[in-house]
C-alpha positions, 0 to 999 in steps of 0.5 A: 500500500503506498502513502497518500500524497501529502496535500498543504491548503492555504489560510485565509487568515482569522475572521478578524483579519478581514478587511471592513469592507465587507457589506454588512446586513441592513435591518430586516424590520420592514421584512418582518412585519410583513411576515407578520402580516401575511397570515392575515392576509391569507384568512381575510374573508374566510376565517374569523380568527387565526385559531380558525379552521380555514375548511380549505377542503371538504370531508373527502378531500376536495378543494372548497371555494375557501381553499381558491379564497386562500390562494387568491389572497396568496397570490395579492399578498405576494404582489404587494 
């Protein structure tokens, strides 16, 4: 059995020694209330409340009018 090659890797250095010219993250504040508000979205015109049962299906399985409610209202929170 003959021994594997020995490999040598480069370093990059520690993260402190990075330059700042790194872009940092902006806040994400108006992002998150978004995400808040899209459930609410969802639900207008077909549930009450959050804990409600959106009935996005019958008992056999089929797709209800709430259910293309839901993806309407989706599809216009997406759009903005």
């Amino acid at each position: 059995m003959t021994a594997a090659p020995l490999v040598r890797l480069a370093s990059l250095g520690a993260p402190d020694a990075l330059p700042n010219t790194i872009q940092r993250p902006q806040s994400c504040s108006g992002e998150a209330l978004r995400i808040r508000n899209y459930p609410a979205k969802i639900m207008e015109g077909v549930a009450d409340g959050p804990d409600a049962d959106l009935k996005l299906f019958d008992a056999s399985g089929l797709p209800t009018p709430m259910r293309a409610r839901v993806m309407a209202n989706m599809a216009a929170g997406e759009r903005g």
